[in-house]
N, C-alpha and C positions, 0 to 999 in steps of 0.2 A: 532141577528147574523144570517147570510146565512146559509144556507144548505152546501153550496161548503163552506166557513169558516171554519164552524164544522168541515168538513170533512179533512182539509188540516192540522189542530191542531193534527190530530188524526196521523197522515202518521207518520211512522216512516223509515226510509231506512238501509239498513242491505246489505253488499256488501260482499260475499263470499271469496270473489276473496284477499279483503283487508286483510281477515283475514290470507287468507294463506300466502300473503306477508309478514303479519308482522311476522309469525310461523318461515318463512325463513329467514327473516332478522334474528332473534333472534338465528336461530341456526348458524347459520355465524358466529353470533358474538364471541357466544360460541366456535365453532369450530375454527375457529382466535387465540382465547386466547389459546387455547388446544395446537396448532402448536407452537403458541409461548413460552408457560410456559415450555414446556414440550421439547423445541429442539427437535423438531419431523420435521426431517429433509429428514424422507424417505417420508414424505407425496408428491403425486404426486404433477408437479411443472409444468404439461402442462394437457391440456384437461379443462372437464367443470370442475375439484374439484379443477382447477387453481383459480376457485373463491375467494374459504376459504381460502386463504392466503393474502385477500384483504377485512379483517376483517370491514377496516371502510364503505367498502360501502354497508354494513349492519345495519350500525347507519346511513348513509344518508339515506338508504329506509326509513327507521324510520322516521325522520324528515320530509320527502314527505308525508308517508302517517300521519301522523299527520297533517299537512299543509291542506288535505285535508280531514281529517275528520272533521274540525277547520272550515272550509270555507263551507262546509256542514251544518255545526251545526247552524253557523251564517244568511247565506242565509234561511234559514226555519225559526231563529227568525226573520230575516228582512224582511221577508213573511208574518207572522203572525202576527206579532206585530206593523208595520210599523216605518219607521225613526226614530221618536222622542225618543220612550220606546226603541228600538234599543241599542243604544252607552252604556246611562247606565247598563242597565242589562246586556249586552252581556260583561262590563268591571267587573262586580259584580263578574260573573261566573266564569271567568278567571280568577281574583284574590285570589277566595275562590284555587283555583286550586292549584294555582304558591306561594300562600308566604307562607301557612304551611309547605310545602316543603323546600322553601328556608331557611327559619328558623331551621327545623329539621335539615340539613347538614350544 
């Protein structure tokens, strides 16, 4: 194994920015439900806190930035690992993910 090989195994990426998206998304969401459970009807209805009355497009950020840490995570194994060991493993991981879940609910 290469020197640059080694090296590319090793990289990991960390995006600040996604994090604080996703902080925001989640409090949106929350503050969404808060407006709604609670007929909280004085909350402002123009300006930027016009947002938090448009709860879901705090679960679409969501989705995006998942899509993209997903196609991140993939592209590095499809870097690393090439083609072949690719499809399987990359369906392994995703599966460990998604049916304990699905089963739990």
């Amino acid at each position: 194994m290469s020197v640059a090989k080694a090296e590319k195994i090793n990289v990991k990426y960390h995006f600040d920015s996604i994090d604080i998206l996703r902080g925001f998304a989640a409090i949106s969401v929350v503050v969404y439900h808060v407006i709604e459970h609670f007929n909280w009807s004085s909350f402002p209805t123009s300006g930027p806190l016009l947002w938090f009355r448009f709860g879901w497009m705090g679960v679409d950020m969501f989705f995006v930035i998942s899509g993209f840490v997903i196609a991140m995570s993939a592209f590095k194994q499809l870097e690393n690992n090439g083609t072949e060991k690719f499809i399987p493993s990359f369906m392994k991981r995703r599966l460990r993910r998604i049916v304990p879940l699905h089963y739990i609910t």
